[in-house]
Residue, then its C-alpha position, 0 to 999 in steps of 0.5 A: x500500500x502507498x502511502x503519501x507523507x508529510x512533514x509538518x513544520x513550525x514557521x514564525x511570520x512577524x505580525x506587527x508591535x502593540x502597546x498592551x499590559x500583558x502578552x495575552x493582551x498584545x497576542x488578542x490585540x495581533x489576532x484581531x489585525x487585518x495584517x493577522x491571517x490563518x492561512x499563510x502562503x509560502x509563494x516566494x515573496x511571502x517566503x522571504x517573510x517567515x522565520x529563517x529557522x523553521x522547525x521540523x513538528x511532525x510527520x503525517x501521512x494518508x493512504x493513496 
């Protein structure tokens, strides 16, 4: 049987400075950005804008 893998891997994309008390004020404050996005595209412009050392998470695969 075949099976198609694939390795998951952690970027970081900076999405911008606030002014906030605590960090989980400054993380809800960048949630709620327009320049915040759930869906990040790794074209080659927008790949010169994630972190240089992305980190291996994990395999996952599925049968074909």
């Amino acid at each position: 049987m075949k099976h198609r893998v694939y390795a998951i891997y952690t970027v970081s994309v900076f999405v911008g400075e606030f002014e906030a008390e605590t960090p989980d004020e400054a993380e809800s404050l960048a949630e709620d950005s327009p320049d915040f996005s759930f869906s990040i595209g790794l074209c080659h412009q927008c790949n010169k804008q994630v972190g240089d050392d992305p980190n291996f998470f994990r395999f996952e695969t599925e049968p074909v």
